[in-house]
mmCIF file of the C-alpha atoms, coordinates in Angstrom:
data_MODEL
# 
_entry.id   MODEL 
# 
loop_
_atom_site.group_PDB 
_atom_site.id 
_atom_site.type_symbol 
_atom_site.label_atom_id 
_atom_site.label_alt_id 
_atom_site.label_comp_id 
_atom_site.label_asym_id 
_atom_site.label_entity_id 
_atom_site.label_seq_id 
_atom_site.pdbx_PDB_ins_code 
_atom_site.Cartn_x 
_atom_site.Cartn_y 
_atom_site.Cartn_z 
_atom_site.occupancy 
_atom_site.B_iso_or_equiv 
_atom_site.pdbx_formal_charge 
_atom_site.auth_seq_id 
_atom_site.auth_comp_id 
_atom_site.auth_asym_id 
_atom_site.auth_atom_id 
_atom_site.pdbx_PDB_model_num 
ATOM 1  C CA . UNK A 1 1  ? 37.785 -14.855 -24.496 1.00 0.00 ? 1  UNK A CA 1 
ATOM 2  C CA . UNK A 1 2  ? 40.606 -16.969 -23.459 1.00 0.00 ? 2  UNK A CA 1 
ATOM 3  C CA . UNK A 1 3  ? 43.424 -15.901 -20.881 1.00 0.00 ? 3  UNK A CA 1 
ATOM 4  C CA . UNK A 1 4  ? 46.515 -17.736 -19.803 1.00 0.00 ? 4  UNK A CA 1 
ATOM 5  C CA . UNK A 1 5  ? 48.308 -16.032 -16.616 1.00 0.00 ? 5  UNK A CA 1 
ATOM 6  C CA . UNK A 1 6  ? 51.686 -14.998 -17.650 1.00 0.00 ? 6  UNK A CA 1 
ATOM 7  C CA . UNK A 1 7  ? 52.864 -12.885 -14.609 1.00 0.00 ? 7  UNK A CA 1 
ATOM 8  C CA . UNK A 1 8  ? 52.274 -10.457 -11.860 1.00 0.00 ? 8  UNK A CA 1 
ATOM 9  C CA . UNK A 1 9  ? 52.941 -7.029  -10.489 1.00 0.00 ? 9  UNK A CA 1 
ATOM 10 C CA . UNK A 1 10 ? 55.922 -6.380  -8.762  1.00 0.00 ? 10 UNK A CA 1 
ATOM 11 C CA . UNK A 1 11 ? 55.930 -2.529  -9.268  1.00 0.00 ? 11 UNK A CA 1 
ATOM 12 C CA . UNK A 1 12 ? 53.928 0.850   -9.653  1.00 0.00 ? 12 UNK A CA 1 
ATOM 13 C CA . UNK A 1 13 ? 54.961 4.058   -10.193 1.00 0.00 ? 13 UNK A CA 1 
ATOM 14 C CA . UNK A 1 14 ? 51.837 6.406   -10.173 1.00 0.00 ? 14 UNK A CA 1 
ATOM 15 C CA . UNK A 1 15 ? 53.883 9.541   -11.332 1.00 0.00 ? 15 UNK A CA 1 
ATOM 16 C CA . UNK A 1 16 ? 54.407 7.886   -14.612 1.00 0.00 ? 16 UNK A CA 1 
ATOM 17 C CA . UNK A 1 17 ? 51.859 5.064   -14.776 1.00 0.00 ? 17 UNK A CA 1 
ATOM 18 C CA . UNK A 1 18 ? 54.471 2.283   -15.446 1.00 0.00 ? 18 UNK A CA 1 
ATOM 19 C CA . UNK A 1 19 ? 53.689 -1.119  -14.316 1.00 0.00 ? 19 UNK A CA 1 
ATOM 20 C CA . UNK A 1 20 ? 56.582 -3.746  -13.615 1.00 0.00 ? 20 UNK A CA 1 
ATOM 21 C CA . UNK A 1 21 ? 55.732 -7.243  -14.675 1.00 0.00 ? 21 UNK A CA 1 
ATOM 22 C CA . UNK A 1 22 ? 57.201 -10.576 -13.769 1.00 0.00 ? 22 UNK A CA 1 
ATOM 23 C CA . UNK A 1 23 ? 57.053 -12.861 -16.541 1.00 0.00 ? 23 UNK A CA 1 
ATOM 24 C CA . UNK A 1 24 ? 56.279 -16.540 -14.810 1.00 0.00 ? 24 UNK A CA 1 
ATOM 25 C CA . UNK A 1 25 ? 55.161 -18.156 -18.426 1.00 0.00 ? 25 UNK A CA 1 
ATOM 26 C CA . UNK A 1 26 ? 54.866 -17.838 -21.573 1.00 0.00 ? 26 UNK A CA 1 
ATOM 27 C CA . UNK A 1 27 ? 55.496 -14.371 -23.730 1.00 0.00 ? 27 UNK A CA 1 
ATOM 28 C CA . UNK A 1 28 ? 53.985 -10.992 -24.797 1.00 0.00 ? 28 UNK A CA 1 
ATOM 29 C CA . UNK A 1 29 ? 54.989 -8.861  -27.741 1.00 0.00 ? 29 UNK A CA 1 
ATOM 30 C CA . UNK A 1 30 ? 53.751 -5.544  -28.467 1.00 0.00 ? 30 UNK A CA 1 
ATOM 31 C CA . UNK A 1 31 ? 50.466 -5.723  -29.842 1.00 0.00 ? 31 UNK A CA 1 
ATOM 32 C CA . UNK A 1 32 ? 49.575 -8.206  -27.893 1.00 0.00 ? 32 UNK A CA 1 
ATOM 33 C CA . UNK A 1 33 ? 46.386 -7.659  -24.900 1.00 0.00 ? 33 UNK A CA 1 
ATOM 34 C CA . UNK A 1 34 ? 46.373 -8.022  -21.706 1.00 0.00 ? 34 UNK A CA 1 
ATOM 35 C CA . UNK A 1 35 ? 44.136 -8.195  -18.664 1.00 0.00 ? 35 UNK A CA 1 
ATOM 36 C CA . UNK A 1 36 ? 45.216 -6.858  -15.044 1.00 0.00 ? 36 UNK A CA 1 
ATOM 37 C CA . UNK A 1 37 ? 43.022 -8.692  -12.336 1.00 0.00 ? 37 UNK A CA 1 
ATOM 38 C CA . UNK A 1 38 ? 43.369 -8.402  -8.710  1.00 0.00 ? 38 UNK A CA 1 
ATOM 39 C CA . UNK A 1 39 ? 41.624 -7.382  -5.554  1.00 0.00 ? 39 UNK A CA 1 
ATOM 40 C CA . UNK A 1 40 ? 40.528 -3.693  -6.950  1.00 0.00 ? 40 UNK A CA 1 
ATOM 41 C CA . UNK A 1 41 ? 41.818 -4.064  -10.384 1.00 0.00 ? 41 UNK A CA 1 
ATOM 42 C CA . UNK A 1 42 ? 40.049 -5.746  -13.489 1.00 0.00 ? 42 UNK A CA 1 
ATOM 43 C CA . UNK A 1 43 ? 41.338 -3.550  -16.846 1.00 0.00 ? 43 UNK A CA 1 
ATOM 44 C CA . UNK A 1 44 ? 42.402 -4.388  -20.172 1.00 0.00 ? 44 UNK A CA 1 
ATOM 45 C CA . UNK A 1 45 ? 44.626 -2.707  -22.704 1.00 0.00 ? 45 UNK A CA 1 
ATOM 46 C CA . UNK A 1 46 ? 47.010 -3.117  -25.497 1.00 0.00 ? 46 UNK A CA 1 
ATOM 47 C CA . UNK A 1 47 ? 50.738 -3.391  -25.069 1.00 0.00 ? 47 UNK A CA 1 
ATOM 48 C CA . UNK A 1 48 ? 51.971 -0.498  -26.684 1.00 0.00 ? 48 UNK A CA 1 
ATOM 49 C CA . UNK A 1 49 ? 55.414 -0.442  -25.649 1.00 0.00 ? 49 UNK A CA 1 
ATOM 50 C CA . UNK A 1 50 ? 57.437 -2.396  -23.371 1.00 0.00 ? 50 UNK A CA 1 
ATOM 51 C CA . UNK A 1 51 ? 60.764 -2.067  -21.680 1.00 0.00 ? 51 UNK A CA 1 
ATOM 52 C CA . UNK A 1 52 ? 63.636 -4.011  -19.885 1.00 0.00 ? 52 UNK A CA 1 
ATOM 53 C CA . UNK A 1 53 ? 66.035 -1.934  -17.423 1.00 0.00 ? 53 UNK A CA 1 
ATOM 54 C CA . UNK A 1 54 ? 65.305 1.418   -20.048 1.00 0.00 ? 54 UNK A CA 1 
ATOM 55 C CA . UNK A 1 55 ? 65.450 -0.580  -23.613 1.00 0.00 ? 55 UNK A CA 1 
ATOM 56 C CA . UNK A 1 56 ? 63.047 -0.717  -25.310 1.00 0.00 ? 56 UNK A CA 1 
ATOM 57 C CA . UNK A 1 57 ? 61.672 -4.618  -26.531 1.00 0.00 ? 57 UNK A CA 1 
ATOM 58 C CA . UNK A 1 58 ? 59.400 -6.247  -29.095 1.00 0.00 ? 58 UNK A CA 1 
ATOM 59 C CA . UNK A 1 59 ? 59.143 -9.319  -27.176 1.00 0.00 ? 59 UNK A CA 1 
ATOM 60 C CA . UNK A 1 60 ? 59.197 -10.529 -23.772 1.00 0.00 ? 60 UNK A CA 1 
ATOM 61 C CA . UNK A 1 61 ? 59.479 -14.277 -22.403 1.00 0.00 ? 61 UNK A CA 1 
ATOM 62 C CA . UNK A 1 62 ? 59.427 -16.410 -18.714 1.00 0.00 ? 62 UNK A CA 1 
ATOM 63 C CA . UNK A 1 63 ? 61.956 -14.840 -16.447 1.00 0.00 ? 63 UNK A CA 1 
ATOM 64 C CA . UNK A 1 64 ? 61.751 -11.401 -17.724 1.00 0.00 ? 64 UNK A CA 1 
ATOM 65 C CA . UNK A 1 65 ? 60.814 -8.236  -15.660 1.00 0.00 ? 65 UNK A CA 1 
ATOM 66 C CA . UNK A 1 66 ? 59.466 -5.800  -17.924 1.00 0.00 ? 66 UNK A CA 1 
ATOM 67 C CA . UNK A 1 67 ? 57.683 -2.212  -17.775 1.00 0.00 ? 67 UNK A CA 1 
ATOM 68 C CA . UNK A 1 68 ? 54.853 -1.344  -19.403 1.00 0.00 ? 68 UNK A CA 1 
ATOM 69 C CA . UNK A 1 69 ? 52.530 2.136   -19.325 1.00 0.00 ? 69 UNK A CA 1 
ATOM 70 C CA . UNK A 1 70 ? 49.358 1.723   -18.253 1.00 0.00 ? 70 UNK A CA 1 
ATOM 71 C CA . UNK A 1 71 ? 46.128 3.666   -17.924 1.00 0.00 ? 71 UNK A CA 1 
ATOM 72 C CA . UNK A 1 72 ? 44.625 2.589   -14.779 1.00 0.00 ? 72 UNK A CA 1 
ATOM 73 C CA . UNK A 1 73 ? 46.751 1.497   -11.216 1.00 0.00 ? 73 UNK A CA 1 
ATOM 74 C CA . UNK A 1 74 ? 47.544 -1.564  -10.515 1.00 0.00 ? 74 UNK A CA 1 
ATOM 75 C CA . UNK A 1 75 ? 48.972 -3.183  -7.669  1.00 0.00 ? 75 UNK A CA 1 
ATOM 76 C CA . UNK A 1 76 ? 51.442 -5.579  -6.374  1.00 0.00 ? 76 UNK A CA 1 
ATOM 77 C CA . UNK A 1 77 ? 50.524 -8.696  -6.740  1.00 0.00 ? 77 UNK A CA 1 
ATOM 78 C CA . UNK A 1 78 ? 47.620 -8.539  -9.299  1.00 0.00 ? 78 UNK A CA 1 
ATOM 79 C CA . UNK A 1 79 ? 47.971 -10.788 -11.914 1.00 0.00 ? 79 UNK A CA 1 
ATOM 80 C CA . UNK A 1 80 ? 48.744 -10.180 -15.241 1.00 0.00 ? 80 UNK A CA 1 
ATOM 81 C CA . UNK A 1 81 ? 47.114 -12.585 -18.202 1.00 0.00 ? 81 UNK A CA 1 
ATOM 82 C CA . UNK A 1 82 ? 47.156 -12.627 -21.981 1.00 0.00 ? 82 UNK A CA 1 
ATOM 83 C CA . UNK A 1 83 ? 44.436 -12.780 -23.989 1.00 0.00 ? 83 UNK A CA 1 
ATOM 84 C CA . UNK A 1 84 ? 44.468 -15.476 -26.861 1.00 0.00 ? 84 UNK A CA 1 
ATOM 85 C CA . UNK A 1 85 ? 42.246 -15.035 -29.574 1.00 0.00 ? 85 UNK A CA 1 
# 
């Protein structure tokens, strides 16, 4: 399985399990996986939905800081990679 780093975590809001990400490379789309690695936290899960300041977004590129729900906490500074088939 294949991973390219495309961010980090800037953000976490517990009460409503979002995640902000900021895109350093590449892109994500919806559908897309991805794999949250840091000192405590090694998960991996579908992008369901994404947002950009309360829009919703298909697609995501370098530069952007998105949120995105996620099951498990994460925290600042893990890294965020994409898994390439």
């Amino acid at each position: 399985m294949k991973e390219q780093e495309i961010g980090y975590i800037s953000n976490y809001f517990k009460n409503i399990n979002v995640a902000i990400i900021e895109m350093t490379k590449g892109s994500l789309e919806t559908g897309d996986t991805v794999h949250f690695k840091g000192h405590t936290t090694d998960f991996t899960t579908t992008v369901k939905s994404m947002q950009i300041e309360h829009e919703q977004v298909e697609k995501v590129k370098k530069n952007d800081s998105l949120g995105i729900k996620v099951s498990e906490k994460v925290r600042k500074t893990d890294k965020v990679y994409k898994v390439i088939d």
